[in-house]
N, C-alpha and C positions, 0 to 999 in steps of 0.2 A: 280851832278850839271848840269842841262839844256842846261847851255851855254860853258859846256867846253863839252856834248857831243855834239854840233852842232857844236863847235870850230871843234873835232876832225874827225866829218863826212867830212867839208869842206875844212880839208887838205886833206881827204882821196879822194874826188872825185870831188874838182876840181881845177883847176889850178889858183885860188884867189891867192892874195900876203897875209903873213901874219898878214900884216897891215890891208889889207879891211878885212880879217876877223876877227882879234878882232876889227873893227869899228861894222861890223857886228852883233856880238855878244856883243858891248854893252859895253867894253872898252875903254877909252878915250883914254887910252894911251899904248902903244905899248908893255913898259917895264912891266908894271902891268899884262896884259896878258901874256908875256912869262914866267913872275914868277908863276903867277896861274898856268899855262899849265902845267911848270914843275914840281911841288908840288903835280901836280895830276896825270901825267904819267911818268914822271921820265926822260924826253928828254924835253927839247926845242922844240918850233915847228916844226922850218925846221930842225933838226934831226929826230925829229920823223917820219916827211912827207917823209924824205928821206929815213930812215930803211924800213916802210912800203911798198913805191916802191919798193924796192929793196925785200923785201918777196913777193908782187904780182908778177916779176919777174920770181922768184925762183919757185913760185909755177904753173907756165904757163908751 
């Protein structure tokens, strides 16, 4: 899906809130996108934004 990997570029590299990015990607509504996100990566947003920090971390 298109918009859930731009969804997921845009946690990964930049500091958006995760509301302007599902505006961004075309989501009305907030909760719709966190259910999408998760069905398709298996975290929540801001978990996931926060695991990945936390392995770019790890891997520096």
């Amino acid at each position: 899906n298109v918009r859930m990997a731009k969804a997921e570029e845009a946690l990964k590299h930049t500091s958006d809130s995760i509301s302007e990015i599902a505006y961004q990607c075309g989501f009305a509504s907030l909760s719709t996108f966190s259910r999408v996100f998760k069905a398709t990566y298996g975290d929540n947003p801001t978990t996931y934004r926060r695991k990945w920090k936390l392995q770019q971390m790890f891997e520096q």
